[in-house]
C-alpha positions in Angstrom: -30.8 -34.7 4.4 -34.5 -34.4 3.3 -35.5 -32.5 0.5 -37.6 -30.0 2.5 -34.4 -29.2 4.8 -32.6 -28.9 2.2 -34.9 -26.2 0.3 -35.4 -24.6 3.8 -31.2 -24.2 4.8 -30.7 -23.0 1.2 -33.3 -20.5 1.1 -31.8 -19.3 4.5 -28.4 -19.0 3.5 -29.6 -16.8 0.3 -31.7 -14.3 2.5 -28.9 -14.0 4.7 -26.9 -12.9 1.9 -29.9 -10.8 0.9 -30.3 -9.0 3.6 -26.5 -8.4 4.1 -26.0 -6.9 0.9 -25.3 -3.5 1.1 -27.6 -0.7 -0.3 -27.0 1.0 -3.4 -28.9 4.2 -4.8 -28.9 3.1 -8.2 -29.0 -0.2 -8.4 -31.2 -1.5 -11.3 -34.6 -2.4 -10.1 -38.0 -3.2 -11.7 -39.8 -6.0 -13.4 -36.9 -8.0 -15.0 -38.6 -8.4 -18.1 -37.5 -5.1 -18.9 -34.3 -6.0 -19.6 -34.1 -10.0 -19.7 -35.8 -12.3 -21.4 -35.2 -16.4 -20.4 -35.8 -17.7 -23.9 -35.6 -15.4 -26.9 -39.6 -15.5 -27.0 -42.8 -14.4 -25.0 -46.3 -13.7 -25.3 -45.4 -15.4 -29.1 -43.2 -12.7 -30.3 -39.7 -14.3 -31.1 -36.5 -12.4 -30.8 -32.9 -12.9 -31.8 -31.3 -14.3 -28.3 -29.1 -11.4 -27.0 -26.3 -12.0 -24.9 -26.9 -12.5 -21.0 -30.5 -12.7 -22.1 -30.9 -9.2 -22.5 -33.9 -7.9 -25.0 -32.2 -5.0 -26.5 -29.1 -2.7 -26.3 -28.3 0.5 -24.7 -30.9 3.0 -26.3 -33.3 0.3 -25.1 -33.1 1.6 -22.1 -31.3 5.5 -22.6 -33.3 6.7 -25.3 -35.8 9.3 -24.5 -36.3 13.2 -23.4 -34.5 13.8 -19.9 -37.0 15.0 -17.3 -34.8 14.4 -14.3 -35.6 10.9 -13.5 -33.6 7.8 -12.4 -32.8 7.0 -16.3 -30.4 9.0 -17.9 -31.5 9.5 -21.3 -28.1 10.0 -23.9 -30.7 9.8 -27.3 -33.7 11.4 -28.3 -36.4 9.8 -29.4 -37.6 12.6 -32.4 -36.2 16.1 -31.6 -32.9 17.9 -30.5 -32.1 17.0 -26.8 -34.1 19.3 -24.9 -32.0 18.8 -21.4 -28.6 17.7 -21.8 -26.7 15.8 -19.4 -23.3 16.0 -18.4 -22.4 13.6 -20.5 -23.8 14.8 -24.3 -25.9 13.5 -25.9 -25.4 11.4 -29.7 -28.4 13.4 -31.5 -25.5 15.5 -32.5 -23.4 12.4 -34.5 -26.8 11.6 -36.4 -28.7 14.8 -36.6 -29.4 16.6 -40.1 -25.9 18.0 -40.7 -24.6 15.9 -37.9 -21.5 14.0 -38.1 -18.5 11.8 -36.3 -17.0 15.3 -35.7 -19.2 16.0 -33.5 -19.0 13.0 -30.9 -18.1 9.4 -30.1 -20.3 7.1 -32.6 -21.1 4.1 -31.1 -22.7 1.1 -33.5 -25.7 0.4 -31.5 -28.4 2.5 -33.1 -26.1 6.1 -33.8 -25.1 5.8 -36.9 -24.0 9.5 -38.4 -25.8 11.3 -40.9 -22.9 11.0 -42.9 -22.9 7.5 -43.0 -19.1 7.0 -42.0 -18.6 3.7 -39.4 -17.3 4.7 -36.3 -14.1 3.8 -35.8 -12.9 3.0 -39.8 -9.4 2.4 -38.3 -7.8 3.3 -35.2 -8.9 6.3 -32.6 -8.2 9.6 -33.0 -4.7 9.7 -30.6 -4.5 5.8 -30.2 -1.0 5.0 -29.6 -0.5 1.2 -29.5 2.6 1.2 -27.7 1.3 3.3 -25.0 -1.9 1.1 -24.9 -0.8 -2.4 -25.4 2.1 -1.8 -22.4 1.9 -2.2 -18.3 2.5 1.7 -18.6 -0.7 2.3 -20.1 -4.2 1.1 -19.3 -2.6 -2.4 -18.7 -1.7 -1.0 -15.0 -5.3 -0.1 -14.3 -6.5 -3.7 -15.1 -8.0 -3.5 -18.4 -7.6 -5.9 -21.6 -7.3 -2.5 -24.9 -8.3 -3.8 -28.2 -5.4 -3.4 -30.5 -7.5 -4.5 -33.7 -9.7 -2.1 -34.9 -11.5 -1.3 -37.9 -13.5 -3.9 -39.7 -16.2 -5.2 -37.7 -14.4 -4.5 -34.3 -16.1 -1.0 -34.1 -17.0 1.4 -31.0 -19.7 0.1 -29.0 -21.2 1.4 -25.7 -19.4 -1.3 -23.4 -17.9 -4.4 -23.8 -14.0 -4.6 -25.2 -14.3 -1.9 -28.1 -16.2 0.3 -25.7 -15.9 3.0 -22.8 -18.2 1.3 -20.4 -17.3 -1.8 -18.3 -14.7 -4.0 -18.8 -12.7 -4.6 -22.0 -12.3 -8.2 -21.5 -15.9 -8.9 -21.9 -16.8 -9.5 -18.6 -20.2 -8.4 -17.5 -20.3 -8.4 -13.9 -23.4 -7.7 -13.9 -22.6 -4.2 -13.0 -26.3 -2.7 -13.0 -27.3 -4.7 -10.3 -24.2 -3.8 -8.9 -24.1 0.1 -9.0 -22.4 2.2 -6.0 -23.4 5.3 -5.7 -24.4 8.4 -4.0 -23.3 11.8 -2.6 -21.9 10.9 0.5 -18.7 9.2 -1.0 -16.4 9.0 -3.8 -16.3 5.5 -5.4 -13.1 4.1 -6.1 -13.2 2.3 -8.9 -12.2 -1.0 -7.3 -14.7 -2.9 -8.8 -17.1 -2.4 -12.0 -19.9 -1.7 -9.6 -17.7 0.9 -7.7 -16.6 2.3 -10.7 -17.3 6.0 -12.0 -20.3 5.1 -14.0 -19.2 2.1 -15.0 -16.1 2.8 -16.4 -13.8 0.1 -14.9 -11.3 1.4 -12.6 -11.9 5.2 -12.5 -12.9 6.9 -9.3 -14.9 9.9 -9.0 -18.6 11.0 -7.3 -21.7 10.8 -9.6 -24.6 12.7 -9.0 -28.0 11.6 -7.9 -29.9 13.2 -11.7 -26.9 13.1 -13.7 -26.3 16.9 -13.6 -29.9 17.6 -15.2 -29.2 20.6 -12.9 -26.5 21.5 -11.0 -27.5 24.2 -8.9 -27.4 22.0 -5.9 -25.2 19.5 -6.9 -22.7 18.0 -9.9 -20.7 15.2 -10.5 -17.0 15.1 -9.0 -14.2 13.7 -11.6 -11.7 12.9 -10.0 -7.7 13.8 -11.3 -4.1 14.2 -10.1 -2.1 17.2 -9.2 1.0 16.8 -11.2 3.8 18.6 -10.3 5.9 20.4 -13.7 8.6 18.6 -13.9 7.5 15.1 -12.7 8.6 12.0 -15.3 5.4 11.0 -17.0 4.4 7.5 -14.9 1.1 5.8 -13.8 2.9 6.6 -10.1 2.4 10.5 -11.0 -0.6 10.3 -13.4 -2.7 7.6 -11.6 -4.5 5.2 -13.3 -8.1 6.3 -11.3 -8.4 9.4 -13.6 -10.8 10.6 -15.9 -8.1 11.2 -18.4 -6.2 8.5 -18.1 -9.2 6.7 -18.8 -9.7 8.8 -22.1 -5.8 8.0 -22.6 -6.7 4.7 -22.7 -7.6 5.0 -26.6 -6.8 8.5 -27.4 -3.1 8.2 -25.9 -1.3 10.2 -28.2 -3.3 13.4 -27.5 -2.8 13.7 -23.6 -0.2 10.9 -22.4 2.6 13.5 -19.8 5.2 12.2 -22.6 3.5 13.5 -25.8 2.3 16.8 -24.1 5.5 18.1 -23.2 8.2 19.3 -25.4 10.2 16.8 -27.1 7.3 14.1 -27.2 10.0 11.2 -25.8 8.5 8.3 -23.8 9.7 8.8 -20.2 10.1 12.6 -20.8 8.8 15.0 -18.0 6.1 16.7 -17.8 5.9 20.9 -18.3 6.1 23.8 -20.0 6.4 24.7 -23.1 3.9 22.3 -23.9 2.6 20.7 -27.7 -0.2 19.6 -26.2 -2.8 21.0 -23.9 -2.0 19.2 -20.5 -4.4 17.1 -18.2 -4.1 16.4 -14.7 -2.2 19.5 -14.2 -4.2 21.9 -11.3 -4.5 25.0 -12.6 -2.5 28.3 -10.8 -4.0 29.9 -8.1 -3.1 33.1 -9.1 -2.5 35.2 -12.4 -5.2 34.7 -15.2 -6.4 31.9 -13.8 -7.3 33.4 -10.3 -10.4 34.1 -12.1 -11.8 30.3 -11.7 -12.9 31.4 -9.0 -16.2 28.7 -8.3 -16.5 25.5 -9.7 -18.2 25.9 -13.2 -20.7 22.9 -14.8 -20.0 23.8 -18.2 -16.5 23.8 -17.5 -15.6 21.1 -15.2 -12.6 20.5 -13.1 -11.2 17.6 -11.5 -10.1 17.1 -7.6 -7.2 14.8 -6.2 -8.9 14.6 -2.7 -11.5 12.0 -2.7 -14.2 13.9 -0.2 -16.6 12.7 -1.8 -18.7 16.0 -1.1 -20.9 16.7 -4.1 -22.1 19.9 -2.7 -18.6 21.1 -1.1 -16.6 21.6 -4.5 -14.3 25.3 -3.6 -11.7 25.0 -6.3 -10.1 27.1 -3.9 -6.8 25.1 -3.8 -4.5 23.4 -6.1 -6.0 20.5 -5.7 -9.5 20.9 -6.6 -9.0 23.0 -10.1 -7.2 20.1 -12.1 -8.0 20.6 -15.8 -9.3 17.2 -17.4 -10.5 16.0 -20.8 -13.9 16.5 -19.6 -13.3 20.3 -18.9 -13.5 21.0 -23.0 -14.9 18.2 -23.8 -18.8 16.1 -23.7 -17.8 12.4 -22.9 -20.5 11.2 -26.1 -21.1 14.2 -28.3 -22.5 17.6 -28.8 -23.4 20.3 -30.8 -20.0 21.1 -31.7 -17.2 19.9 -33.9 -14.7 17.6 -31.7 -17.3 17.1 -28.9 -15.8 20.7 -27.7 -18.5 22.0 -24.8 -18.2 25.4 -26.9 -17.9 26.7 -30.4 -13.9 26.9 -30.8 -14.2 28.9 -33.7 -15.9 32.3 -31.8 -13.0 31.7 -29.5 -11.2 35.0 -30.0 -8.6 36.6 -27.9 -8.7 40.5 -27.0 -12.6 40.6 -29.0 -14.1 41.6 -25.5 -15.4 40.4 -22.6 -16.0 36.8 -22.7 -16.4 34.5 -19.5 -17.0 31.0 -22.0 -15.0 28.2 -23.4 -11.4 29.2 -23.3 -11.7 32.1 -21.1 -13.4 30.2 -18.3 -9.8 29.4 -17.3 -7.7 31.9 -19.4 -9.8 34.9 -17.9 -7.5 37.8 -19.0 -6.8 36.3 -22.5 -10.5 37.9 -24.0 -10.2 41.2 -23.2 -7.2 43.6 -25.0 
């Protein structure tokens, strides 16, 4: 065959696969030498060659004052975060009297004001058997480091991080970005994931809850039923917590929340822990959750995928998650809490916040 035939089937067979591509809302796009450049120089400025020719980290791209754009912005540039996202924002880890208490401290740019690594040893809750078995994150596809401290130290993504996969593969998974608010990604693929966090389902919205008004995100949890053994078959391995189990384990694993801590114990009351993936009751003191609430969060189990059709008016859409108490990066408060635990203070009074969001009689006498 020619070379001209050649050129011509090839560049026929690629915009075929072009055009049959399917659309994404989210999907990186722009000038690529935003992000990528081919050989560690241009325009005669040298760089140190970054790995899948990418110019800069992270913050290179999500550092900056939020304005509701495309670009969800997680670091300031100078000030306090003016509007925070759902997620937090790291200002809080390095801020003047900031420090790892207040968030997750990734390497790449956020070092704390106290000067303390992130990550010295092990996670807060890391529980190595639970995370180095098929019972733990293992079922839900992913590689968990089992080495930390030293120079294997939080990162954004990669294997000591909380975005894409932990086996290093790329995928390029901004090109790659499902999203929307007509359905609920399932988290079959990197690119179908919750925001990128490898096998979690859930429905991310549009402006990344810079307001939610009209719409917020939809996490996505399971209903467990008191009494049910503690199992990936009853917690699911698509949840927002079990994702945050994934290194933090100890704290929220069914086994260590209920009573006598055993692996393979059931789940229920009394518990040591505050449970997760457990709906809240429909009646009682929690009747009072009675609309969804941004700065308290719940998770669903039915994957409608309708960001602007959240009732919380059944057991399956008022699941209590890690992400109900706490920002996924950091905040202003001490353990990443969405509200100052310390003015927390049961019969002081009226108080519709923090705790009593969900515990609704607990604040007055």
């Amino acid at each position: 065959m020619k070379l001209a035939s050649m050129i011509r089937v090839i560049m026929g067979v690629f915009m075929t696969a072009l055009l049959l591509m399917p659309l994404t809302a989210s999907a990186v796009d722009g000038p690529c030498a935003n992000c990528h450049v081919m050989h560690a120089s241009k325009l005669g400025i040298t760089s140190t060659p970054g790995d899948y020719l990418l110019t800069g980290g992270c913050l290179g791209c999500h550092k900056g004052d939020n304005v509701g754009g495309a670009t969800p912005f997680i670091y300031p540039d100078v000030a306090a975060p003016g509007d925070m996202l759902a997620g937090g924002n790291f200002y809080y880890v390095r801020a003047a009297g900031g420090n790892d208490r207040k968030g997750h401290n990734p390497v790449e740019g956020v070092l704390a004001a106290d000067g303390l690594p992130a990550f010295a040893a092990d996670p807060p809750g890391w529980k190595a058997d639970y995370a180095t078995t098929a019972a733990g994150p293992q079922a839900a596809g992913q590689q968990v480091p089992d080495a930390w401290g030293g120079a294997n130290r939080l990162t954004c993504a990669g294997t000591y991080g909380c975005h894409g996969r932990h086996d290093g593969v790329a995928a390029a998974m901004h090109h790659a970005n499902a999203t929307g608010l007509a359905d609920v990604i399932d988290g079959g693929t990197l690119g179908e994931s919750y925001r990128f966090l490898y096998g979690i389902a859930g429905g991310e919205d549009l402006d990344y809850e810079y307001e939610t008004a009209l719409t917020h995100n939809v996490y996505i949890g399971a209903n467990r039923a008191a009494g049910a053994a503690d199992t990936t078959a009853t917690t699911g391995t698509n949840t927002m917590s079990f994702f945050c189990a994934e290194c933090h384990g100890l704290f929220h694993s069914g086994n260590d929340a209920a009573t006598d801590g055993l692996d393979g114990a059931t789940i229920g009351s009394p518990w040591l822990r505050h449970p997760v993936d457990f709906s809240m009751p429909l009646t009682g003191e929690y009747a009072g959750y009675a609309t969804y609430k941004a700065a308290v969060p719940v998770a669903t189990s039915l994957a409608t995928g309708a960001l602007n059709n959240f009732t919380v008016e059944s057991a399956n859409e008022r699941i209590v998650m890690c992400l109900s108490c706490h920002y996924a990066h950091a905040g202003p408060n001490d353990a990443a809490l969405r509200w100052d635990y310390t003015l927390m203070d049961a019969g002081a009074g009226a108080n519709t916040t923090g705790c009593f969001a969900c515990h609704t009689t607990k604040d007055t006498p």
